[in-house]
TORROKOL-326821 format. One line per field, with one value per residue (C-alpha): residue number from 0; residue in one letter; chain; y negated, x, z negated. Coordinates in pm, 1 decimal. Each point is the difference from the previous one (the first is absolute). Layout:
residues N
seq = NUM | ...
type = A | ...
mol = A | ...
py = Y | ...
px = X | ...
pz = Z | ...
This chain:
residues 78
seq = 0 | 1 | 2 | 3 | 4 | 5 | 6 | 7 | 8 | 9 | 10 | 11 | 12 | 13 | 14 | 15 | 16 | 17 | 18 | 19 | 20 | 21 | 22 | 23 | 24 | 25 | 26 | 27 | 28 | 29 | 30 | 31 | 32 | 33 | 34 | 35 | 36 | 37 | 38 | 39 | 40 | 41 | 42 | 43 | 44 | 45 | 46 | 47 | 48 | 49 | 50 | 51 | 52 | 53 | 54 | 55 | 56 | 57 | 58 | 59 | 60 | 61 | 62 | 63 | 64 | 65 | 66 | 67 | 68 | 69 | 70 | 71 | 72 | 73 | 74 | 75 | 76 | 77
type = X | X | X | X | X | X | X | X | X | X | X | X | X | X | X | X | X | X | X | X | X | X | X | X | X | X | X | X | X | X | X | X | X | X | X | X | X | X | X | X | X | X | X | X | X | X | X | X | X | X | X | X | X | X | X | X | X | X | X | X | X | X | X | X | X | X | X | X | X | X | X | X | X | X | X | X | X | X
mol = A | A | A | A | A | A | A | A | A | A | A | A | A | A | A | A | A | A | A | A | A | A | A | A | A | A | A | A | A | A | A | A | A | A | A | A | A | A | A | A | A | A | A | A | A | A | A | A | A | A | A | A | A | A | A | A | A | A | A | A | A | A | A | A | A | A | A | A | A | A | A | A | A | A | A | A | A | A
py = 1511.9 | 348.8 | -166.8 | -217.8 | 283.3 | 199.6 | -238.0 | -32.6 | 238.7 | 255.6 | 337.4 | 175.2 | 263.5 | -168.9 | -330.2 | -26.5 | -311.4 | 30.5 | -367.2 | -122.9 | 356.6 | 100.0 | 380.1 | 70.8 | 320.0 | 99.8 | 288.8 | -55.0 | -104.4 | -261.8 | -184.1 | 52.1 | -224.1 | -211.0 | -105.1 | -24.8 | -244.9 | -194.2 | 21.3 | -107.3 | -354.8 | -74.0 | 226.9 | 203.2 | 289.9 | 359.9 | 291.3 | 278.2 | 351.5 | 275.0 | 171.7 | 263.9 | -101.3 | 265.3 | 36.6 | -65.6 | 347.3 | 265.1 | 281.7 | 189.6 | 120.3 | -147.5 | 111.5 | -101.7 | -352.1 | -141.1 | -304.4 | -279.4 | -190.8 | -362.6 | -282.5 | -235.3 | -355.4 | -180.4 | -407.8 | -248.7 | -320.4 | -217.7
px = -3176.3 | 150.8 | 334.2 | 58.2 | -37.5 | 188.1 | 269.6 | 11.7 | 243.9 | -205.0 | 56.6 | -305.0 | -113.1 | -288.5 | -199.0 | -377.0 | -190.7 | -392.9 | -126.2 | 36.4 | 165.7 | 298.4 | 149.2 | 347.5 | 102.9 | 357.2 | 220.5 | 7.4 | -200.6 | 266.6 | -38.9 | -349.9 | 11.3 | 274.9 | -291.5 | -288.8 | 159.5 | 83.3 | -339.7 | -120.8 | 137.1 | -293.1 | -190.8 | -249.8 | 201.6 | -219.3 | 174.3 | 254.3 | -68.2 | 193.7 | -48.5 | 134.5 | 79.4 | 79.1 | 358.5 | 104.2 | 175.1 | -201.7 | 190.4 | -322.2 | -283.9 | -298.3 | -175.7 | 259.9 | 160.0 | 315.8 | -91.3 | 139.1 | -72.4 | -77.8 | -167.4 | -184.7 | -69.4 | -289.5 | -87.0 | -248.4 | 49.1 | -198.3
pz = 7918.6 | 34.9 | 186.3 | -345.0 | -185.2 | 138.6 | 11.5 | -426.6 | -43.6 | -204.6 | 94.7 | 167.9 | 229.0 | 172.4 | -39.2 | 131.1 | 10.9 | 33.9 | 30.0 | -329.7 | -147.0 | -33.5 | -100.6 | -3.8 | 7.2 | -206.5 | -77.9 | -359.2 | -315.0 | -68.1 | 320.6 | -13.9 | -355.0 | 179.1 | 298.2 | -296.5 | -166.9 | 352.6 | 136.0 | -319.3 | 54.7 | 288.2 | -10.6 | -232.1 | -57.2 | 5.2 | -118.0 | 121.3 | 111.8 | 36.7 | 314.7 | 240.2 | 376.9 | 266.1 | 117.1 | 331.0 | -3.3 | -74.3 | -149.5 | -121.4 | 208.6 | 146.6 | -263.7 | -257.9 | 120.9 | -168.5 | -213.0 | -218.8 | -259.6 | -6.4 | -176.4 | 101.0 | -152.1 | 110.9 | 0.5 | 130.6 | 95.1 | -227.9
């Protein structure tokens, strides 16, 4: 499932499957809506979230580590 996916053309930063879950992680809103209204096709869609993941560089601290913003839209399979 994730190898179709990621082969739709979408822009994304990360796609998890999770039996019969899926969350895609993006950089923006706007391809967050983009992958809503895809999933939403064939599957039951769930909602977005915005989110913060950490960045592979840390320019910070350990106590202060360099994040990014994301969304995340979330389906399941019906």
């Amino acid at each position: 499932m994730r190898a179709k996916l990621e082969r739709i053309g979408l822009p994304f930063k990360g796609i998890e499957c999770y039996g019969s879950q899926i969350v895609v992680t993006c950089w923006s809103r706007d391809a967050a809506d983009r992958w809503a209204s895809f999933l939403a096709r064939f599957a039951k869609f769930l909602g977005i979230t915005q989110s913060v993941d950490h960045a592979k560089e840390n320019r910070g601290t350990c106590l202060l580590p360099t994040t990014v913003d994301v969304w995340r839209a979330f389906a399941r399979i019906r």
